[in-house]
C-alpha positions in Angstrom: -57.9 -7.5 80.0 -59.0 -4.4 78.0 -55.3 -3.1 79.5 -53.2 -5.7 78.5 -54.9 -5.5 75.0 -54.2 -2.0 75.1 -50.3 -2.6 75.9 -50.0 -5.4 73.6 -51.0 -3.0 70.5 -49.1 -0.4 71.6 -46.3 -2.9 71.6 -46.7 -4.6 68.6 -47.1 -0.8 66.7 -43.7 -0.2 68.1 -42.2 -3.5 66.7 -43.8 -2.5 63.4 -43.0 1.0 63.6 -39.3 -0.4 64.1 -39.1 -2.9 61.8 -40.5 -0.3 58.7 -38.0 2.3 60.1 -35.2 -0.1 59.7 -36.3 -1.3 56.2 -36.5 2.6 54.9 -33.1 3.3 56.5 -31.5 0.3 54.5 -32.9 1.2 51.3 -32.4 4.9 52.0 -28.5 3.4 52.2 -28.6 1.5 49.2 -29.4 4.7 47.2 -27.0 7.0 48.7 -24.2 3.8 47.9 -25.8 3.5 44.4 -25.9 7.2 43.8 -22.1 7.8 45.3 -20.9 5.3 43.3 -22.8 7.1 40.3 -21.1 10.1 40.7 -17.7 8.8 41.4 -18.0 7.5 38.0 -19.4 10.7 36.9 -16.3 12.8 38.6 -13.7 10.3 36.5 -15.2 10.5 33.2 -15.1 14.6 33.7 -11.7 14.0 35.3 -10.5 12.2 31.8 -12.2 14.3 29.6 -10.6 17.3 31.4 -7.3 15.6 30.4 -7.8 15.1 27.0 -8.6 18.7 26.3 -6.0 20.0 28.3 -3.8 17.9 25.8 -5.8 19.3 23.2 -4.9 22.6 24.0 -1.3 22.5 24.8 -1.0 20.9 21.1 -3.1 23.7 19.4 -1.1 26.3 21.7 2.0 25.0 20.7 1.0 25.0 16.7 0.3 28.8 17.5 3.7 29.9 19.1 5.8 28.2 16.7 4.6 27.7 14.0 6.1 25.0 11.7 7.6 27.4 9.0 9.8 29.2 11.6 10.3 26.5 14.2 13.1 25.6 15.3 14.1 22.4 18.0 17.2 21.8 19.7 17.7 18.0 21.2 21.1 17.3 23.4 22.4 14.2 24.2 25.3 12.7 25.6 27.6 9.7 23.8 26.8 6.6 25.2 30.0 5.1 27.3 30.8 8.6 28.6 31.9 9.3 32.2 32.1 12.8 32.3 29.9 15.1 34.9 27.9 17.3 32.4 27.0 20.8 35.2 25.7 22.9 32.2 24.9 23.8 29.1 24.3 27.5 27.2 23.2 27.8 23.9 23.1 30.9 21.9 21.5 31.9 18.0 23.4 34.8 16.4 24.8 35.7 19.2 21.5 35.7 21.6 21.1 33.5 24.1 18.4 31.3 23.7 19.0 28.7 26.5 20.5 27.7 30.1 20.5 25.1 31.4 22.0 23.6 34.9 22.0 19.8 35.2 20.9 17.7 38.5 22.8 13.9 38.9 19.6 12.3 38.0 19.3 14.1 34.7 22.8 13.8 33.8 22.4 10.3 34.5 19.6 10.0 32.0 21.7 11.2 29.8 24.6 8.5 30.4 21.5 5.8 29.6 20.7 7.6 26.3 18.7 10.0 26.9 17.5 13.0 24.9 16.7 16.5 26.0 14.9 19.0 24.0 16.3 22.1 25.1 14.9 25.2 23.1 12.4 25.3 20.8 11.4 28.8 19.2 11.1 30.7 16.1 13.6 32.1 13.9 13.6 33.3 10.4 15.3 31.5 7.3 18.2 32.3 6.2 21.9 31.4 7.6 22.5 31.5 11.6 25.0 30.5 14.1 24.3 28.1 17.0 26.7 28.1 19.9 27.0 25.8 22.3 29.1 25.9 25.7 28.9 23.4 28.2 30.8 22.7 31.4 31.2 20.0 33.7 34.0 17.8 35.4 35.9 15.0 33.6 36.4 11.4 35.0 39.1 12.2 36.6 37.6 15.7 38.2 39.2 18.3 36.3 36.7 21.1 35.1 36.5 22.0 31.7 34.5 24.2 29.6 34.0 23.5 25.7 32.7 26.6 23.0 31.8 25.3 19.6 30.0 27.2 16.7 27.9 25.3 14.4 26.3 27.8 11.5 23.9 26.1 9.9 20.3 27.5 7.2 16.9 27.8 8.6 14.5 26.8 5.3 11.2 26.5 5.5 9.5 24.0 7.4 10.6 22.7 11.0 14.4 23.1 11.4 15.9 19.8 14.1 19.4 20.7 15.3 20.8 17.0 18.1 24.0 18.2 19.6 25.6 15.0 20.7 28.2 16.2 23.6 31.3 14.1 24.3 33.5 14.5 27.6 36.6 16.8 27.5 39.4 15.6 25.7 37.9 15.4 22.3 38.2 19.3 21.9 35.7 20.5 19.5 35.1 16.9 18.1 33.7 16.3 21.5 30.6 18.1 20.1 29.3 17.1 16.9 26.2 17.9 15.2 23.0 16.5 13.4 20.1 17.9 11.3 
């Protein structure tokens, strides 16, 4: 009798050894979940704050390089309606090239839908300059071309906008007009 007491004990410590083991193991779970999901949270907000100061910083960075009194921006577009296969575009201030630029089918496209590209932004000094502007491509009917207009134009102070609005071949030097 003494035995089977003996081996119903030791039985009934295992179930309750068991049991308790289980229980700790499920709230040990519940606490890892609960403090993974505490630091997922944690990893996003440093994630978006990350973001905004890298935003922060390109801004600030870009007030520093060119500055508002001697900034210049350049913005191209294409005229709505136009079928002709933009391939590239040079620009050059006083005579020194300050952009080139080789178009893929997906940007040109953009540009069809009324788009608008800033290509160059930089500093210059005031006073009167020269912007010129060659571009090449294809027309609709796959002929190549190559246009070279000059646009001279006074750099004030302040932020100077130049939107060269490019037309297909055909228009001659009209096919490039200018706005500022």
């Amino acid at each position: 009798m003494v035995r089977i007491l003996k081996s119903t004990a030791v039985v009934f410590l295992i179930c309750i050894w068991t049991t308790v083991s289980a229980a700790e193991g499920t709230a040990a779970r519940a606490v890892n979940d609960d403090q993974v999901n505490g630091l997922d949270e944690q990893v996003q907000d440093l994630k978006n704050d990350v973001l905004g100061i890298s935003t922060e910083i390109s801004r600030l960075e870009e007030k520093l390089l060119y500055p508002a009194n001697t900034q210049v921006s350049i913005f191209l577009l294409v005229t709505r309606g136009e079928k002709f296969r933009l391939d590239a575009v040079k620009l050059k201030i006083d005579g020194k090239e300050i952009a080139n630029y080789i178009y893929t089918s997906k940007e040109m496209e953009a540009l069809q839908n009324g788009g608008v590209q800033r290509i160059y932004t930089g500093n210059i000094r005031t006073g009167e300059h020269a912007l010129e502007v060659e571009s090449f491509g294809k027309s609709s009917t796959n002929i190549d071309y190559e246009q070279n207009v000059n646009y001279p134009f006074t750099k004030e102070a302040g932020t100077k906008f130049i939107e060269i609005n490019l037309a297909g071949p055909g228009f001659g030097n009209k096919g490039v007009t200018f706005r500022n």
